[in-house]
C-alpha positions, 0 to 999 in steps of 0.5 A, a space after each residue: 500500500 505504500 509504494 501505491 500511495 507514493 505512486 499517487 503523490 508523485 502523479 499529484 505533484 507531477 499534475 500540479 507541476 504541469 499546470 503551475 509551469 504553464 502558468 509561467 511560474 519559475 522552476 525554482 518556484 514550482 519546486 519549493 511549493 511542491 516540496 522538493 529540497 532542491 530545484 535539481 531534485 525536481 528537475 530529475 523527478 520532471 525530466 523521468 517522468 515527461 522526458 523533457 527538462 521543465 524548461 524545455 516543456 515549457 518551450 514546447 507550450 510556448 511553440 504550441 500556443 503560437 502555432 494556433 495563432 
């Protein structure tokens, strides 16, 4: 039951990670209120899930969003 739980609170955390970065907050910002004691923490934790740096998520936002214009 633990590993399910942890399982759930990383797919929250990642959720709100997702939303908070395209809301332009800064990858330091976003780390500190999702709890990780380091940005690199996040970061390492971000880019095994999506395969992309948050950066570089956030790049591709930015390209989509300009591509339906």
């Amino acid at each position: 039951m633990a590993v399910a739980e942890e399982v759930g609170r990383q797919r929250f955390r990642l959720s709100r990670a997702l939303t908070m970065l395209a809301d332009a907050l800064s990858v330091q910002t976003v780390a500190h209120r999702l709890g990780y004691s380091t940005t690199s923490a996040f970061i390492a934790m971000f880019q095994a899930a999506i395969g992309a740096t948050p950066n570089a998520f956030r790049g591709r936002l930015r390209e989509e969003e300009e591509g339906q214009r």
